[in-house]
LUMGU-936237 format. One record per residue (C-alpha): residue number from 1; residue in one letter; x, y, z. Coordinates in nm, 2 decimals, padded with zeros to 4 digits. Example, Ala and Ser with C-alpha at 12.3 -4.5 7.8 and 13.67 -1.06 7.14 Angstrom:
2
   seq   type     east    north       up
     1      a    01.23   -00.45    00.78
     2      s    01.37   -00.11    00.71
# end
This chain:
410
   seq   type     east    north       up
     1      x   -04.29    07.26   -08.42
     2      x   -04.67    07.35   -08.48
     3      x   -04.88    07.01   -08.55
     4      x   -05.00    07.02   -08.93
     5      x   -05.28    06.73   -09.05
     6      x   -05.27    06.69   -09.41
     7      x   -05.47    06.42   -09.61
     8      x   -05.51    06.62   -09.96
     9      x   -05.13    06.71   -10.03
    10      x   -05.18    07.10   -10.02
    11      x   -04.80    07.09   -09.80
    12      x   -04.51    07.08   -09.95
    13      x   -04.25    07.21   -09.67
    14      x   -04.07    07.04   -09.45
    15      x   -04.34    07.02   -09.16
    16      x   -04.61    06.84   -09.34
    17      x   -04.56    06.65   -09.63
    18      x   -04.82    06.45   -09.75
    19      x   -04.85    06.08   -09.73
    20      x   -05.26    06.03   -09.77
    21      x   -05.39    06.10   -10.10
    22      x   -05.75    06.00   -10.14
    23      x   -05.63    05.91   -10.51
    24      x   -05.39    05.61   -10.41
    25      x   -05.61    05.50   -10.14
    26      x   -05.97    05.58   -10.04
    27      x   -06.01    05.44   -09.73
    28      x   -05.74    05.69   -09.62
    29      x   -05.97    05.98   -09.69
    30      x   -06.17    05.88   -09.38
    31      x   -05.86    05.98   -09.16
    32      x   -05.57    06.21   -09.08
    33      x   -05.24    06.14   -08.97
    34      x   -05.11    06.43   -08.75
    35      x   -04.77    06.59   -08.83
    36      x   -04.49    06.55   -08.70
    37      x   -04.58    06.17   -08.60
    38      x   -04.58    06.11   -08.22
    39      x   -04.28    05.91   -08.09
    40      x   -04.39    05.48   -08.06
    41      x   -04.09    05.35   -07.98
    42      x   -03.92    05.34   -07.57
    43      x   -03.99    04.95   -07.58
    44      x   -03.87    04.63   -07.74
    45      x   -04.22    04.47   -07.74
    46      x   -04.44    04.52   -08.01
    47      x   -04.73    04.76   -08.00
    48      x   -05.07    04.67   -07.83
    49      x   -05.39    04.85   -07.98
    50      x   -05.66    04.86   -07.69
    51      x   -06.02    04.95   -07.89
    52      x   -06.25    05.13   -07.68
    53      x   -06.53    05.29   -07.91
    54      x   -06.84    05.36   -07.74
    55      x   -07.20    05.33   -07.83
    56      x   -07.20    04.96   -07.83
    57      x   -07.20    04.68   -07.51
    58      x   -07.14    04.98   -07.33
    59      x   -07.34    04.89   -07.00
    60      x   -07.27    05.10   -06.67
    61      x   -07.07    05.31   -06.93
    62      x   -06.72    05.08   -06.85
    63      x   -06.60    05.13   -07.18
    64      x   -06.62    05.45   -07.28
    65      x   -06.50    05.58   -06.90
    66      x   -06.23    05.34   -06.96
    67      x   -06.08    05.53   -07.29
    68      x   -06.16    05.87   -07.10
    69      x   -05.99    05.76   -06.77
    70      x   -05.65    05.64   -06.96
    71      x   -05.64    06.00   -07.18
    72      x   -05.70    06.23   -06.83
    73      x   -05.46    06.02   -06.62
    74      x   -05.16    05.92   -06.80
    75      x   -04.98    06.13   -07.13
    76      x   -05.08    06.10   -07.43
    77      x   -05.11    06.24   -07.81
    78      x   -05.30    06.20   -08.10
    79      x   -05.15    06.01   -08.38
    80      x   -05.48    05.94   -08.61
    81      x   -05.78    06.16   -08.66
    82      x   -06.09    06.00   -08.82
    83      x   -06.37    06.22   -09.00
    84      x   -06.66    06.21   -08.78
    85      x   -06.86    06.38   -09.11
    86      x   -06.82    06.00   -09.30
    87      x   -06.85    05.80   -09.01
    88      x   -07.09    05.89   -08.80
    89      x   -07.47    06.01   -08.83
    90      x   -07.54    06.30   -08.59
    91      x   -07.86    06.24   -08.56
    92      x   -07.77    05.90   -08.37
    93      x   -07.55    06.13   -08.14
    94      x   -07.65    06.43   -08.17
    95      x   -07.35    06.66   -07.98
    96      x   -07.42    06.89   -07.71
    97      x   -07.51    07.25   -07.76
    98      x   -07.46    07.53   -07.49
    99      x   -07.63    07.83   -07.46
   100      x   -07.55    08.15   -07.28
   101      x   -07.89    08.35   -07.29
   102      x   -07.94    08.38   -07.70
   103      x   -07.62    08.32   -07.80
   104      x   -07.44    07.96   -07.85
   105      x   -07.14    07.96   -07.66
   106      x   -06.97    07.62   -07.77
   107      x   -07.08    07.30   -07.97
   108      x   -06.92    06.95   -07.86
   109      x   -06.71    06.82   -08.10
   110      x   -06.72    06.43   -08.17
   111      x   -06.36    06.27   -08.17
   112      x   -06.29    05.96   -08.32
   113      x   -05.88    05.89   -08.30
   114      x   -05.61    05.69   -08.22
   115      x   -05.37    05.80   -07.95
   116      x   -05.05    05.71   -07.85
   117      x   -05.10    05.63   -07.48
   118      x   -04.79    05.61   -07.22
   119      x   -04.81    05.41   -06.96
   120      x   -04.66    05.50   -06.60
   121      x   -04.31    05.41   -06.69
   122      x   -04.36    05.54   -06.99
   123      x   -04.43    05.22   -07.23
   124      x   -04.64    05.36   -07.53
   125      x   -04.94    05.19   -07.66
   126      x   -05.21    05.28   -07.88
   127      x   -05.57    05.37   -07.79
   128      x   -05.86    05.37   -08.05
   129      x   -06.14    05.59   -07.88
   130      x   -06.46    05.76   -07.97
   131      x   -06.79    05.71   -08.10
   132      x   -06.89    05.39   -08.32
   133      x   -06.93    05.45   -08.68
   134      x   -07.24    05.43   -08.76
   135      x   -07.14    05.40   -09.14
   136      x   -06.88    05.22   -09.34
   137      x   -06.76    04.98   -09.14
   138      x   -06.56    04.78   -09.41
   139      x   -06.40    05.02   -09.49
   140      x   -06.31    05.20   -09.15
   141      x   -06.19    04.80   -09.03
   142      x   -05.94    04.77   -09.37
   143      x   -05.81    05.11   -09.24
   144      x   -05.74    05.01   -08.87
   145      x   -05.60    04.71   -08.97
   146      x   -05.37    04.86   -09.22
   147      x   -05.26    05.13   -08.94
   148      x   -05.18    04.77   -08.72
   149      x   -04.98    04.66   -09.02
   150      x   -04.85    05.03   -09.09
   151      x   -04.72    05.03   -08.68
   152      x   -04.66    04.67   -08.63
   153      x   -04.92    04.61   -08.37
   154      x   -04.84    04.31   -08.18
   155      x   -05.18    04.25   -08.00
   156      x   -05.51    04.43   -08.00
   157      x   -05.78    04.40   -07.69
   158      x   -06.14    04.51   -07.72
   159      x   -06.30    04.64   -07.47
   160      x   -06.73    04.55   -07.40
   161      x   -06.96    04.58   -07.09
   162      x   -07.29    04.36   -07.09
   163      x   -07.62    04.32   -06.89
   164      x   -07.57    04.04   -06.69
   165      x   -07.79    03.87   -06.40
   166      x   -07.52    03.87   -06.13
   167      x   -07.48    04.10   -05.81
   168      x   -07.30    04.37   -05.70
   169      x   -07.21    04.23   -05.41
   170      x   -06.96    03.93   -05.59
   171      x   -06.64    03.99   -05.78
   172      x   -06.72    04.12   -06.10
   173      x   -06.60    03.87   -06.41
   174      x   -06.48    03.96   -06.72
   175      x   -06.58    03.72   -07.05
   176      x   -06.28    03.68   -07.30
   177      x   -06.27    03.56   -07.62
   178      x   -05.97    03.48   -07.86
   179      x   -05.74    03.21   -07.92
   180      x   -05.53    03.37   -07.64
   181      x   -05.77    03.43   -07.41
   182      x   -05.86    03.05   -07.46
   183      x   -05.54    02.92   -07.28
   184      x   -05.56    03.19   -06.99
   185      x   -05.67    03.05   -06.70
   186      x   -05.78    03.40   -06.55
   187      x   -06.07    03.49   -06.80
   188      x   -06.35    03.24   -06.88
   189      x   -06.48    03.18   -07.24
   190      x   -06.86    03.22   -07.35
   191      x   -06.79    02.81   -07.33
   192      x   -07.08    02.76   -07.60
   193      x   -07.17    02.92   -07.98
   194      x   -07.34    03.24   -07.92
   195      x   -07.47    03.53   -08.15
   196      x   -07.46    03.89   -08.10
   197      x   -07.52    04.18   -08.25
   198      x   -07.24    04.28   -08.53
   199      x   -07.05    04.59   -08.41
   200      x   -06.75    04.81   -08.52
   201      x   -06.52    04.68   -08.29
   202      x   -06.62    04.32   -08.37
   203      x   -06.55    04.37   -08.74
   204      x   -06.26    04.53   -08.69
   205      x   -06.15    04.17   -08.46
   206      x   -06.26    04.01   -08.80
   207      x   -06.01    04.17   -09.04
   208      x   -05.78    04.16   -08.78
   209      x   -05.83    03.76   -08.73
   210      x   -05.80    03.72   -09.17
   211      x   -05.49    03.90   -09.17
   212      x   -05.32    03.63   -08.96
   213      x   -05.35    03.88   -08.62
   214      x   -05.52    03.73   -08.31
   215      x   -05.74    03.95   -08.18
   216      x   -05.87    03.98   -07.79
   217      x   -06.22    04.10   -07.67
   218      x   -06.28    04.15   -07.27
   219      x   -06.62    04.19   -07.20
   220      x   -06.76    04.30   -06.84
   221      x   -07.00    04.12   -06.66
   222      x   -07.24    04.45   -06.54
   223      x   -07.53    04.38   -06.29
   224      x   -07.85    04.46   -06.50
   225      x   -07.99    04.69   -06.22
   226      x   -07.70    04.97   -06.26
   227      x   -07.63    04.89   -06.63
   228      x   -07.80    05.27   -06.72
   229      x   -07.54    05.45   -06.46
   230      x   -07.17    05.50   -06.43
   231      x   -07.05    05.20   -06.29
   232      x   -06.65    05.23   -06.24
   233      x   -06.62    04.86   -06.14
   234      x   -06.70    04.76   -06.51
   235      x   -06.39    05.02   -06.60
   236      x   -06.14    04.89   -06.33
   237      x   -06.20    04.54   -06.39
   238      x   -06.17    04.59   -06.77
   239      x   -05.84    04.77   -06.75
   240      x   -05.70    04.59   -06.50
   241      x   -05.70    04.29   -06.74
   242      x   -05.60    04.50   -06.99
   243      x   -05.24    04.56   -06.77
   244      x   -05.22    04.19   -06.73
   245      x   -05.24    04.11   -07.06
   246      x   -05.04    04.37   -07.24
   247      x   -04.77    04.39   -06.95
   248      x   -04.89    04.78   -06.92
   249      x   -04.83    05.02   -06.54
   250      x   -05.15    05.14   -06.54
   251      x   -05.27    05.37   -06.25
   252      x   -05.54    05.24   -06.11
   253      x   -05.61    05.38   -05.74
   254      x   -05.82    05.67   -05.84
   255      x   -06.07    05.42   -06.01
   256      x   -06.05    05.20   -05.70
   257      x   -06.16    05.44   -05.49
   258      x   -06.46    05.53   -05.68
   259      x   -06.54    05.16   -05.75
   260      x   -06.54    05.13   -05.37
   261      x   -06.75    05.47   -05.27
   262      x   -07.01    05.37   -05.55
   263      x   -07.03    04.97   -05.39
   264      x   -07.07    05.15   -05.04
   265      x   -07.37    05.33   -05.20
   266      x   -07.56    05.02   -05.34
   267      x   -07.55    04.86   -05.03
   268      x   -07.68    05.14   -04.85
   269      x   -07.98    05.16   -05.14
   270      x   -07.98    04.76   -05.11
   271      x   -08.05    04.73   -04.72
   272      x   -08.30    05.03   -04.74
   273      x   -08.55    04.85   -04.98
   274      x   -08.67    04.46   -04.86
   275      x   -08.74    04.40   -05.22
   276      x   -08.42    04.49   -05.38
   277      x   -08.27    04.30   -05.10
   278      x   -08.47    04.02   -05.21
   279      x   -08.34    04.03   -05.56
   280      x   -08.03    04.06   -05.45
   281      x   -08.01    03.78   -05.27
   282      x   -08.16    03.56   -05.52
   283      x   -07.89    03.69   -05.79
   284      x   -07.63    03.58   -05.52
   285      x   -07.78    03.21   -05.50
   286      x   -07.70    03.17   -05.85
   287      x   -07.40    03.30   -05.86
   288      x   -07.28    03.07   -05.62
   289      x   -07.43    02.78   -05.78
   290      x   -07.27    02.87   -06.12
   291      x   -06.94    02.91   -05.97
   292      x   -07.01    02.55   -05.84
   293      x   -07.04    02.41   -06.15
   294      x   -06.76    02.60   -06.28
   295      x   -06.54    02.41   -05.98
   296      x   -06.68    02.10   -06.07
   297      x   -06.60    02.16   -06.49
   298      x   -06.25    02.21   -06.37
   299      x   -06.19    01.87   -06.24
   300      x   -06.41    01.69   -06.48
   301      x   -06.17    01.47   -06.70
   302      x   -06.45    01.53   -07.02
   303      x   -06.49    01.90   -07.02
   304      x   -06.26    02.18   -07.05
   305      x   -06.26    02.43   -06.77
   306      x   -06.56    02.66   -06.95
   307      x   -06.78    02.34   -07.06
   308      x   -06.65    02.24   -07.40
   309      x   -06.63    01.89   -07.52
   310      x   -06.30    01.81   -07.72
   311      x   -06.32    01.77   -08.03
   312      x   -06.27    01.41   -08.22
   313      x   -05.93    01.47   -08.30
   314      x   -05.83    01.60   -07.94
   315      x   -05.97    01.26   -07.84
   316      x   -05.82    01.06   -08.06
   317      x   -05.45    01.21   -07.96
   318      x   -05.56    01.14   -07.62
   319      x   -05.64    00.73   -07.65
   320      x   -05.31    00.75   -07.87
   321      x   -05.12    00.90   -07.56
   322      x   -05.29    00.60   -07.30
   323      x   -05.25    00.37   -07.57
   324      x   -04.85    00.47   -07.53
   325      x   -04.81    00.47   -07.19
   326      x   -04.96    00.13   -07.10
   327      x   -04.66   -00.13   -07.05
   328      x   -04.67   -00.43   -07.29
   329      x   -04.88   -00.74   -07.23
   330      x   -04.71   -01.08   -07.07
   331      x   -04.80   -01.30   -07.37
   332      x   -04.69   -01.06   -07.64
   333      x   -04.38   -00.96   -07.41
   334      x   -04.29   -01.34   -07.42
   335      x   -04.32   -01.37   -07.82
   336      x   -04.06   -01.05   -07.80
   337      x   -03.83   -01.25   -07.58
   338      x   -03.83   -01.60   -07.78
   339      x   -03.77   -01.39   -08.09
   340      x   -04.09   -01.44   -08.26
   341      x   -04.35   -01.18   -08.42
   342      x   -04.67   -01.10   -08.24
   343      x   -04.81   -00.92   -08.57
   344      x   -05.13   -01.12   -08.66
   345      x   -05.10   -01.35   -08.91
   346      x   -05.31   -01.62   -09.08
   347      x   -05.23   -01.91   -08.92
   348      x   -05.28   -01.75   -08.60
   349      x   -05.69   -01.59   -08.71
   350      x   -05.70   -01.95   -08.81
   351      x   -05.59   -02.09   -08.41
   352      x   -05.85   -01.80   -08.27
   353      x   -06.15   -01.94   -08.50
   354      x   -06.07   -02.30   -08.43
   355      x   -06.04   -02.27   -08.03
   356      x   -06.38   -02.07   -08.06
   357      x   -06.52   -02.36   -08.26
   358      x   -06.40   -02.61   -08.01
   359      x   -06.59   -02.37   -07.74
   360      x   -06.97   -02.42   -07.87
   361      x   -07.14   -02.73   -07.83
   362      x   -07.16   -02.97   -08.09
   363      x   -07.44   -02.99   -08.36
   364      x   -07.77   -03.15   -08.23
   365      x   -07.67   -03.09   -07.87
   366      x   -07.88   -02.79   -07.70
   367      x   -07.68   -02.50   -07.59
   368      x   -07.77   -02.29   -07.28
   369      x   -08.08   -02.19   -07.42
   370      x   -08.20   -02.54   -07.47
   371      x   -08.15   -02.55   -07.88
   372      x   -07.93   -02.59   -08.10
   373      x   -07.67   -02.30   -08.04
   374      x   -07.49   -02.29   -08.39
   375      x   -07.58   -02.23   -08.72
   376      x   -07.62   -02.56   -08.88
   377      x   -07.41   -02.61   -09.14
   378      x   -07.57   -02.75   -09.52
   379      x   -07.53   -03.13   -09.60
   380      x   -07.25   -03.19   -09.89
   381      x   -07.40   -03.39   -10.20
   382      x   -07.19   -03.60   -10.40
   383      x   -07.22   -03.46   -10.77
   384      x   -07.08   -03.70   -10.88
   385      x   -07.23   -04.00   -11.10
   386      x   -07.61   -03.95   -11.23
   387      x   -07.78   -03.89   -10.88
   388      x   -07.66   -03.65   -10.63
   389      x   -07.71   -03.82   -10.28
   390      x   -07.54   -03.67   -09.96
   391      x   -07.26   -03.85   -09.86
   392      x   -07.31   -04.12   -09.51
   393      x   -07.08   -04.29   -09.31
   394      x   -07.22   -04.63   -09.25
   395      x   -07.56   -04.62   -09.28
   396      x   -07.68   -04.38   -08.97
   397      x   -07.60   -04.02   -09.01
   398      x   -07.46   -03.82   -09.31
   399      x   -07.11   -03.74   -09.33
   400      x   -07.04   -03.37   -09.26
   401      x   -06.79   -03.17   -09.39
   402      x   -06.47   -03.10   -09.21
   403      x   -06.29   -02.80   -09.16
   404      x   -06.37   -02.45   -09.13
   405      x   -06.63   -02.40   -08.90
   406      x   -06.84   -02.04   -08.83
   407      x   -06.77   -01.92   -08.49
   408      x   -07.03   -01.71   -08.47
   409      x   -07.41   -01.73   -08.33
   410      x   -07.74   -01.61   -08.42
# end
């Protein structure tokens, strides 16, 4: 059957028939669905969407050669079509022209789809690839997330590549972020607050996140000396996780190989130049030291495994949890065993104030620090009769009054 994309309702017949009308929806304008709809099912997990649009954190070119990689090397067919004409601005990406002597010969076209991807035992999943819109990005998000809804997209990962100040010559980490990403033991979190630069594939997390999906961003950590070039490392890495994760065969040897002839190369260019050894070398010091730290986080009781605090409440459950598991004290163990309550009461603040009184030193004797070591306590006057005089017993000292005393100092 010959594939028919309709968004305008101009077929009628059996092949096509028309299910995106600008008029019910405009965000649907912006794509195409492609007749007949490729077969998602062949597994009882739900759907993963892996985003891979290009243009943005795209260092050593990981993330675009990732999308490229997965559409040469395993089957695959389009399922969406966006319009490059309301997304993107040409000028930005201008597409290749080829000419044969004065004639044009071809013009590259920009593609900006959503392909269903199988993997090597044939487990679909669905790739988002292309350029990033440059425009609209509201309402290109609202339309991948209502294509998640429409196809019940269990997860979606999205993939980055960043500058970093590490090596080549140490294993190459991949950032995650997420709230499932934050209980994986195999990807480390930024660990602090951080702000970047807003992107497509970022907003598109963002709807994602307020429609009650939790979203998953891998980002590759690219040494900043080979961030310009093709760096198929930054690709393996980022797809390797991406078969951890969403439980996908992916075949991977081809991009091993080229990982490994490009690493021969850059330590052939390393050892030939005493200066980008240098560098080198210093990038590997902290690397190591980092890692150090990160082995010593682990095993700190205080801090989380990427150097967060817990929060108050995490805390608080915490002392409630030690406060549960210590055994029960002698003396309050012995009221339980005569029967009687250990709850505070009255009479028993009353026994505690009185045994503290007994404690200090009496007034007009010095305490430790030579003086008086209480708060002296104001003479009672009889009131009654004309005169007020303070009450004396014999004819020494006044009287005080008796009991409650303050069991506090100053």
């Amino acid at each position: 059957m010959r594939q028919v994309r309709d968004t305008r309702g101009l077929y009628e017949n059996e092949e096509a028939v028309a299910v995106n009308n600008p008029s019910d929806n405009p965000r649907r304008s912006m794509y195409e669905v492609v007749f007949p709809v490729p077969d998602v099912t062949g597994t009882e997990d739900r759907l993963t969407l892996v985003i891979a649009l290009g243009g943005y954190a795209d260092a050593g070119h990981a993330v675009t050669d990732s999308a490229k990689y997965l559409l040469e090397a395993l089957e695959n067919r389009p399922l969406v079509t966006f319009s490059t004409d309301e997304l993107v601005d040409y000028r930005s990406r201008r597409p290749a022209v080829t000419l044969n002597h004065d004639e044009i010969v071809d013009v590259s076209e920009l593609s900006l789809s959503i392909d269903v991807v199988r993997d090597n035992v044939g487990k679909p999943f669905l790739l988002l690839s292309g350029p990033e819109p440059d425009m609209r990005w509201e309402a290109f998000s609202r339309a991948v997330a209502d294509l998640a809804e429409q196809y019940d997209i269990g997860r979606a990962v999205s993939l980055y590549s960043a500058p970093m100040t590490v090596p080549h010559t140490r294993p190459l980490g991949v950032i995650g972020h997420g709230d499932e990403v934050s209980s994986d033991s195999n990807i480390h979190g930024w660990g602090h607050r951080v702000t970047v630069p807003g992107s497509a594939s970022l907003n598109i997390e963002f709807e994602l996140q307020k429609r009650g999906r939790s979203p998953i961003g891998l980002t590759a950590q690219v040494p900043h000396y080979v961030a310009q070039s093709e760096y198929p490392l930054a690709s393996l890495r980022l797809l390797q996780e991406v078969s951890r994760i969403a439980g996908l065969d992916l075949p991977l040897k081809a991009l091993e190989r080229e990982s490994a002839r490009v690493a021969e190369l850059l330590t052939n260019q390393t050892n030939e130049s005493s200066e980008i050894s240098q560098l080198v070398n210093l990038l590997e010091e902290q690397y190591d030291e980092e890692t150090k730290r990160r082995e010593l986080l682990k095993s700190s009781p205080l801090l989380g495994p990427d150097g967060t605090m817990p929060s108050a409440d995490e805390i608080g459950a915490e002392f409630e949890k030690f406060l549960a598991a210590q055994p029960p004290r002698k003396d309050a163990q012995d009221h339980q065993d005569d029967g009687s309550s250990v709850e505070p009461t009255s009479s028993n603040a009353d026994d505690f104030l009185q045994r503290e009184s007994e404690t200090e030193p009496p007034v007009g004797e010095p305490g430790a620090d030579g003086e008086d070591s209480r708060m002296a306590e104001p003479e009672p006057y009889e009131t009654e009769g004309p005169e007020a005089s303070p009450k004396t017993d014999g004819e020494q000292n006044p009287r005080r009054k008796r009991g409650w005393k303050p069991w506090f100092r100053f």
